[in-house]
N, C-alpha and C positions, 0 to 999 in steps of 0.2 A: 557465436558465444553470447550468452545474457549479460545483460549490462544494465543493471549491477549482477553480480553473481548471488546465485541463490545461498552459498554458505554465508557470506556478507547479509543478506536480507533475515535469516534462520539466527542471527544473531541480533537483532533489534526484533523481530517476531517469534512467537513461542514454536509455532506448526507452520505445518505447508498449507494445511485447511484453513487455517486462520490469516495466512499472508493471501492464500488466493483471493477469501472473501474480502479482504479489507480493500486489497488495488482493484479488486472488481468494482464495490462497491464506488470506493475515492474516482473509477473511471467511471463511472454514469452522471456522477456529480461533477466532473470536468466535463465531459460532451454535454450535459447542460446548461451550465454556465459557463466554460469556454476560461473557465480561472485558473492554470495553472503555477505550483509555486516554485518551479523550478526559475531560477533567469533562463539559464542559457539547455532546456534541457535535450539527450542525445536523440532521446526517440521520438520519432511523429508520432506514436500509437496513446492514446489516453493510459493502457495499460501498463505502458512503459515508463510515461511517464508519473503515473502512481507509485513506479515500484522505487523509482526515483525519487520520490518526495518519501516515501519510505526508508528508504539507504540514507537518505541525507536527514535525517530523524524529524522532518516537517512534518510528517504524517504519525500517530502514535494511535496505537491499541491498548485501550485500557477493556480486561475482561469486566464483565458483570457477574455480580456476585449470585448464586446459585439459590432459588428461591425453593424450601423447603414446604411441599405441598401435604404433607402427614396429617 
């Protein structure tokens, strides 16, 4: 089972396309710099623990506003 659960994460992020890219993202930028904001967190996997700094509202998406090219 995921941990944190995905209805728990669907609730601090809008979508699943938007929670994927965001812990993907926060995980490249953790295997680079090695900065986790968890203390204590569950998973070894960078991915898990992005989804973790996400659950635990460390992590936040703010959309971009939509640039009108007309």
């Amino acid at each position: 089972m995921l941990n944190p659960s995905i209805d728990s994460l669907l609730n601090k992020i809008d979508s699943k396309y938007t929670l994927v890219t965001v812990a993907a993202k926060r995980a490249r930028e953790m295997q680079e710099r090695y900065d986790c904001r968890v203390e204590r967190p569950v998973s070894h996997k960078y991915v898990g623990k992005a989804l973790e700094e996400i659950d635990s509202r460390m992590l936040d998406y703010k959309p971009q506003e939509e640039k009108s090219g007309k």
